[in-house]
C-alpha positions in Angstrom: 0.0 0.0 0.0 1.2 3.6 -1.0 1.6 6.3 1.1 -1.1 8.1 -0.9 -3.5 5.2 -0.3 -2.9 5.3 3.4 -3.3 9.1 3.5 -6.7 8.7 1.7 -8.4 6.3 3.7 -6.9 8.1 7.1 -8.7 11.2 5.5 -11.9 10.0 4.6 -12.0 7.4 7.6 -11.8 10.8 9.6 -14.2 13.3 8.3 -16.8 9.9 8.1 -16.4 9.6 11.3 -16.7 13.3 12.7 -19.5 13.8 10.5 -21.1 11.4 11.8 -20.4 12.6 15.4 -22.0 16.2 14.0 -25.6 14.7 14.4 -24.8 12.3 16.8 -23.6 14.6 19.8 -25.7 16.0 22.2 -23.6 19.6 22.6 -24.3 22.1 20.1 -20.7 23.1 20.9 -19.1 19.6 20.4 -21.2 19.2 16.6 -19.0 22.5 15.6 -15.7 21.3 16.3 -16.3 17.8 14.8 -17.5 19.9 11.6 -14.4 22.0 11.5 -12.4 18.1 11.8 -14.6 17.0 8.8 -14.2 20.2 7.1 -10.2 19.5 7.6 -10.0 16.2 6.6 -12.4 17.4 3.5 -9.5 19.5 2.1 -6.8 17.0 2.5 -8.9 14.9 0.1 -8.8 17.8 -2.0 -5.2 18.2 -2.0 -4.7 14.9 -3.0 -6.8 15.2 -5.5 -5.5 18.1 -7.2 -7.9 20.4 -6.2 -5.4 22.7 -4.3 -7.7 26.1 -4.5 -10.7 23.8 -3.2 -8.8 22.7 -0.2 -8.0 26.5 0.6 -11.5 28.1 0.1 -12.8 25.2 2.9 -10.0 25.7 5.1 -10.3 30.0 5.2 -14.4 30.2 4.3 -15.7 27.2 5.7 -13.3 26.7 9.0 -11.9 29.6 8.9 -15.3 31.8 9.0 -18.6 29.8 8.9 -17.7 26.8 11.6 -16.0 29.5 13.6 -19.0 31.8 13.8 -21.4 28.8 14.5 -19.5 28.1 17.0 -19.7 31.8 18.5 -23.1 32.4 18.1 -23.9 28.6 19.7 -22.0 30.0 23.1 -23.3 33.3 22.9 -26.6 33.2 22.0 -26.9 30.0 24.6 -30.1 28.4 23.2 -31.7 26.5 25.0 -31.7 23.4 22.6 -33.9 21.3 24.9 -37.0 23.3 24.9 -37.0 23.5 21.2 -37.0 19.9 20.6 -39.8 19.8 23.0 -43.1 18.7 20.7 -40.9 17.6 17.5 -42.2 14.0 17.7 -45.6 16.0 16.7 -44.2 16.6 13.0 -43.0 13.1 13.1 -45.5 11.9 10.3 -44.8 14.5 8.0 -40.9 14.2 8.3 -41.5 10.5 7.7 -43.5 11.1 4.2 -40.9 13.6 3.3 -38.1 11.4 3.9 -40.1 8.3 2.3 -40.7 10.6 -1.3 -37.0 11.5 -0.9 -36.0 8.0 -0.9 -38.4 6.7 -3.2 -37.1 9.0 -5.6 -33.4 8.4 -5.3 -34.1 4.5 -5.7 -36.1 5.7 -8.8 -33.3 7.7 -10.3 -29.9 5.0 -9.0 -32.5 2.2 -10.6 -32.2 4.0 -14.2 -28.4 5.4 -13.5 -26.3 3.9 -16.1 -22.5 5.4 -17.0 -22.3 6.7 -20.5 -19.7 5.4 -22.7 -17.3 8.0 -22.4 -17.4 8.6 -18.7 -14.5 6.1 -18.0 -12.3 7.9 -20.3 -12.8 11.6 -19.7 -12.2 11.0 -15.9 -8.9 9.1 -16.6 -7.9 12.2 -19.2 -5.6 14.2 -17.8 -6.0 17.7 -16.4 -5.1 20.2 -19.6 -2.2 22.3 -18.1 -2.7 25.8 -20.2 -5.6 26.4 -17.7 -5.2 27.0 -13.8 -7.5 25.1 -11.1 -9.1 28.4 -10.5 -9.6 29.4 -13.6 -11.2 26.1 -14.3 -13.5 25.7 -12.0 -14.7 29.2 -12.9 -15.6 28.4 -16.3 -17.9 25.4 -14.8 -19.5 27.0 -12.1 -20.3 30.0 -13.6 -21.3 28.7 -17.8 -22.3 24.9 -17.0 -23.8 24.6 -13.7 -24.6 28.4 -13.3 -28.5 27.9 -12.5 -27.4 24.8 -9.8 -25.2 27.7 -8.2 -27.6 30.2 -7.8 -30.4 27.5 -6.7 -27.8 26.5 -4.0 -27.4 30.5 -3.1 -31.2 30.6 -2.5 -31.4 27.2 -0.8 -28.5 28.3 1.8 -30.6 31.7 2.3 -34.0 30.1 3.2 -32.1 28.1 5.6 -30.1 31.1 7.2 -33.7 33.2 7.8 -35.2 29.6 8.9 -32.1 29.4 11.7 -32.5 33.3 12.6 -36.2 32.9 13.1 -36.0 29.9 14.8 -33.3 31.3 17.6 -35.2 34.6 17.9 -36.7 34.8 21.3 -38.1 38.1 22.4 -37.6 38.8 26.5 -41.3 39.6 28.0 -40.1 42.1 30.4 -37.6 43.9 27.5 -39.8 46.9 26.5 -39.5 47.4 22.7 -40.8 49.9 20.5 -44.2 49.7 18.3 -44.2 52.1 15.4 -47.9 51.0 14.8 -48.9 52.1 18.3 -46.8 55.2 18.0 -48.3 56.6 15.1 -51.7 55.6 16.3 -51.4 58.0 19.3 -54.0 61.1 19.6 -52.7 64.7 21.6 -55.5 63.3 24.2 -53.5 60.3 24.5 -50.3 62.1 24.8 -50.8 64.5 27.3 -53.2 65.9 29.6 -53.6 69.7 30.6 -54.4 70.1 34.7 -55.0 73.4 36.2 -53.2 73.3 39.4 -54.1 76.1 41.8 -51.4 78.8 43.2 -49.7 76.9 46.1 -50.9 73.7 45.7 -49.7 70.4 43.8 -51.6 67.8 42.0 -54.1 65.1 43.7 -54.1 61.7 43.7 -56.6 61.5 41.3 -55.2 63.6 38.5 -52.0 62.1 39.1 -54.0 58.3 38.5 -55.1 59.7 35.4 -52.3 61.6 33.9 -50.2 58.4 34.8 -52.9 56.1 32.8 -53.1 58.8 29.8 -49.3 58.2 29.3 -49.8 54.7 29.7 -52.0 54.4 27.0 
């Protein structure tokens, strides 16, 4: 056995195995550092394969920026994972009918998968050398697969306002401001004119009502 060989299947043995630890652990904390040792171990397999500018974009974007502010937001925003599971097993049917199409309809499409003729031999052509990795990637994510790319973008934007909505709590005793309330306010409503006599204050009872007029 090479020393490539054994590099590969230390690589991919690895990021199997923390990706699988991602869902598996119980702490939100833990599931981010076994994704940034998948994401690792991702990029080696890249740099075997040739795919050097690959291997750097998921080091710096992916570990270097997304994993890392996951794993911020997780300890700062200290969600309260346990409360939100409580009542899932209540969309337990309809997960289970979703995931049944979904698997009904990859059987469907690996049943009628067959390799075209020249598959074998355009992945055993070699790389041409007049164009860089960069530049070659480029011209197939952005001519080929451009509509994929930008269904991906809105895909990974539903899911970021779905995560934001989801973690958003609002505090009950955290007074926040209502611009509906605001602009339905009268002058009655705002303030309240009292004639106070020369040497003497306000009574209780216009002070109960001033207080209630501002309240409202």
């Amino acid at each position: 056995m090479t020393a490539a060989a054994v590099f590969f299947y230390l690589f991919a043995c690895i990021l199997v195995a923390s990706a699988f630890m991602v869902i598996a652990s119980k702490n939100p904390v833990h599931s981010v550092l076994y994704l940034i040792l998948a994401f690792v171990n991702a990029s080696g397999l890249f740099v075997m394969m040739g795919a050097e500018f690959l291997a750097m974009i998921l080091v710096v974007v992916y570990v270097g920026a997304v994993a890392v502010l996951f794993l911020f937001v997780v300890m700062m925003l200290d969600v309260d994972f346990a409360e939100l599971k409580h009542g899932a097993l209540q969309y337990l049917p309809v997960g289970m009918l979703i995931g049944g199409i979904f698997l009904a309809e990859l059987v469907m499409v690996l049943g009628s998968w067959a390799i075209g003729p020249g598959v074998p031999s355009a992945i055993t052509a070699p790389i041409p050398t007049n164009v860089t990795n960069t530049e070659a990637i480029g011209l197939v994510l952005y001519t080929r697969y451009v509509y994929f790319f930008e269904v991906a973008g809105m895909i990974l934007l539903v899911a970021m306002i779905g995560a934001i909505v989801l973690t958003l709590h609002h505090k009950a005793r955290v007074k926040r401001q209502s611009i509906s309330a605001q602009n339905a306010r009268t002058p009655q409503m705002a303030m309240k004119v009292a004639k106070v006599r020369t040497g003497q204050g306000l009574g209780s009872n216009e002070i109960s009502s001033k207080d209630a007029g501002e309240a409202a």
